[in-house]
C-alpha positions as CSV (number, residue, x, y, z in Angstrom):
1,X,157.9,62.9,107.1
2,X,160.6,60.6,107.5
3,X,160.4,57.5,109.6
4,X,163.6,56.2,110.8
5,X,164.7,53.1,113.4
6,X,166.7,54.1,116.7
7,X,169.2,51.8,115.3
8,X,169.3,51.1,111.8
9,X,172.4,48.2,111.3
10,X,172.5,48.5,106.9
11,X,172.1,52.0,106.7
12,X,173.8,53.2,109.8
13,X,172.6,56.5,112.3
14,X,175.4,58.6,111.0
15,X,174.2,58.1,107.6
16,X,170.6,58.4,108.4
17,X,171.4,61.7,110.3
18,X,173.7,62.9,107.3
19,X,170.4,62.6,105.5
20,X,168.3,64.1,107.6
21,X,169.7,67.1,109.0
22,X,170.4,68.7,105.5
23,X,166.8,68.2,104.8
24,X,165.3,69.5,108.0
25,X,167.7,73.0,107.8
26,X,166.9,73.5,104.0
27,X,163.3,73.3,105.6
28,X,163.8,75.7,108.3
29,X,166.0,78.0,106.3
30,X,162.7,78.4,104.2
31,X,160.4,79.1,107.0
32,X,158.9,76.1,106.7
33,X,160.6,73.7,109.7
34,X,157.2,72.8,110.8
35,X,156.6,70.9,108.0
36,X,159.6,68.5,108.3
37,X,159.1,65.9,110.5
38,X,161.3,62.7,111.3
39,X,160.0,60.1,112.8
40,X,162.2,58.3,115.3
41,X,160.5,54.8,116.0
42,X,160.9,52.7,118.6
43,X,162.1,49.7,116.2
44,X,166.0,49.6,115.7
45,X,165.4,49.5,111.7
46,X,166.6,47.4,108.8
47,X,167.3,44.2,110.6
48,X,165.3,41.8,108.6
49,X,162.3,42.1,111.2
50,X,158.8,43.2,110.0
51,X,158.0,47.0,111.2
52,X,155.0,46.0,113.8
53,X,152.0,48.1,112.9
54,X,152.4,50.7,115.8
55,X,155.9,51.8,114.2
56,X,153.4,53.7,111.9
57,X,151.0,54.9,114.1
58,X,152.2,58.3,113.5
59,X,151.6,58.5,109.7
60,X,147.8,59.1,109.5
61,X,148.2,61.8,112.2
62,X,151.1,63.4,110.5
63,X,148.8,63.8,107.2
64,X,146.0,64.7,108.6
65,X,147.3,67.6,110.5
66,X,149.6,68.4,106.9
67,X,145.8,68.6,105.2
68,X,146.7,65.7,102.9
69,X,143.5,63.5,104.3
């Protein structure tokens, strides 16, 4: 899992997505695509604001359904 904002200003979407697609086709390419998930939460990103706690709403479910709680 990979949580990312919509609109990350210091790291910047092409470079998040130059990140993340590699990762999600070496997962697919393996068989394994369901296992890669990214995140895409509805706070812009690095931008000096704290995450609120429903940008993370997704991680418990995400483990759970991975079998790692």
């Amino acid at each position: 899992m990979i949580q990312t904002g919509y609109a990350d200003e210091r790291v910047g979407q092409d470079q998040l997505e130059a990140l993340i697609n590699p990762i999600a086709r070496a997962y697919a390419g393996r068989g394994v695509g369901h296992r890669f998930f990214h995140d895409l939460m509805d706070i812009p990103g690095h931008d000096g604001m704290r995450i609120p706690d429903s940008a993370l709403d997704g991680v418990v479910p995400w483990l759970q359904e991975q079998g790692m709680l």
